[in-house]
C-alpha positions as CSV (number, residue, x, y, z in Angstrom):
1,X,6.4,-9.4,13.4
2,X,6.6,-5.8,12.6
3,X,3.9,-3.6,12.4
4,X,2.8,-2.8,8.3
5,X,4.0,0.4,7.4
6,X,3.8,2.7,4.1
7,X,7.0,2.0,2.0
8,X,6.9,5.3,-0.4
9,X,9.4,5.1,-3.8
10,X,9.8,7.4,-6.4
11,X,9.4,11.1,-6.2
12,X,12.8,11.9,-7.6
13,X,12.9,15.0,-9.9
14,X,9.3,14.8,-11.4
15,X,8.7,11.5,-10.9
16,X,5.7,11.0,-8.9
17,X,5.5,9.2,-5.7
18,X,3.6,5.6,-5.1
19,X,4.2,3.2,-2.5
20,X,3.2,-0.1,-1.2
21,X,2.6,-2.0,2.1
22,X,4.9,-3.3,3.7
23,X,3.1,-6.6,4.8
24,X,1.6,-6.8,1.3
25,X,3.5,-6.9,-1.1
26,X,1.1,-7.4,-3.7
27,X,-0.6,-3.9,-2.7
28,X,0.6,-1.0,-4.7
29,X,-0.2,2.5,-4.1
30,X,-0.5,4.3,-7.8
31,X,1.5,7.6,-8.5
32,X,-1.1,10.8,-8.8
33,X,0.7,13.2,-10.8
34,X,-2.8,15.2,-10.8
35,X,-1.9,15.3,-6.5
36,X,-0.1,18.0,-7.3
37,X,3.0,19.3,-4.6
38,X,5.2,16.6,-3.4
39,X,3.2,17.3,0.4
40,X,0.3,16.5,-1.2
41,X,1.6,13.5,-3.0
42,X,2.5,12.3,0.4
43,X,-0.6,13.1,2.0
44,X,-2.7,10.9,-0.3
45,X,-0.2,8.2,0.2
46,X,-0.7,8.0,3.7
47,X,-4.7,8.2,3.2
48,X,-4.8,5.7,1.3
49,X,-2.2,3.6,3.4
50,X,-4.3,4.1,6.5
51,X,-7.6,3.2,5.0
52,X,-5.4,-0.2,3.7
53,X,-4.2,-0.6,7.2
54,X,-7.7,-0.2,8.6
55,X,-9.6,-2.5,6.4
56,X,-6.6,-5.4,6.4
57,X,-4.6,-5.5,9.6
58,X,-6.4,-3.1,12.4
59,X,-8.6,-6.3,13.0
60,X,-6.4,-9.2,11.9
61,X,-6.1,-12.3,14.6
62,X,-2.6,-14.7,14.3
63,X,-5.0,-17.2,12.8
64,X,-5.8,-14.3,10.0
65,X,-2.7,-13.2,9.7
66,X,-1.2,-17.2,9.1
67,X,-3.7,-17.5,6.2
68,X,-3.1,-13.7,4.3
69,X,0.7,-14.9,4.5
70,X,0.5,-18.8,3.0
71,X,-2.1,-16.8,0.5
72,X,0.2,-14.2,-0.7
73,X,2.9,-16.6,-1.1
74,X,1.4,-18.9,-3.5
75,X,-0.2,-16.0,-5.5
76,X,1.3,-15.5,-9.2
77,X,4.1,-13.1,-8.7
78,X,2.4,-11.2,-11.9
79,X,-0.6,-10.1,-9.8
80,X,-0.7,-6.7,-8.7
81,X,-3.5,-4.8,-6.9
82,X,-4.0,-1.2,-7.1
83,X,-5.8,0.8,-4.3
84,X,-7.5,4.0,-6.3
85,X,-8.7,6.7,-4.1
86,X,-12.5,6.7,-3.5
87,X,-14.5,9.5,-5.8
C-alpha cells in the first residue's frame, strides 16, 4: 500500500486551494481564502496534512490499518470531516 500523501485541488484563478488525504477519503482539508498568497495556501495545506499524518498513520499497525479501511468503507458516503487549523 502506498504511503498517504496530501492530494491538493483547486487553486485555479482565485479559487482557493483545499485538499484531502489520500488514504482518507473522508478527510477534507478546507480552502483559507484568509491564507492569503497561493505559497501560503500551500503551506497550511501541508501543516495541516502532516499533523493528519502524524496523528492517523505515523503509528498505525496492519491490524490498525485493516479496521480504519472496513470502517471507512461502510461509513455514509455523506459524511465529511473537516480538519480546521488549531487557534
Amino acid at each position: 500500500m502506498k504511503e498517504p500523501h496530501l492530494e491538493q485541488m483547486g487553486g485555479d484563478g482565485n479559487k482557493p486551494l483545499w485538499g484531502y488525504c489520500s488514504a482518507c477519503e473522508y478527510l477534507k482539508f478546507p480552502p483559507d481564502a484568509s491564507a492569503g498568497s497561493r505559497i501560503a495556501q500551500k503551506e497550511r495545506l501541508g501543516r495541516l496534512f502532516l499533523e493528519h499524518f502524524n496523528k492517523v498513520h505515523l503509528h498505525e499497525d496492519a491490524s490498525q490499518s485493516a479496521v480504519r479501511i472496513v470502517s471507512e468503507g461502510t461509513e455514509k458516503p455523506s459524511r465529511e470531516i473537516l480538519m480546521e487549523e488549531a487557534a
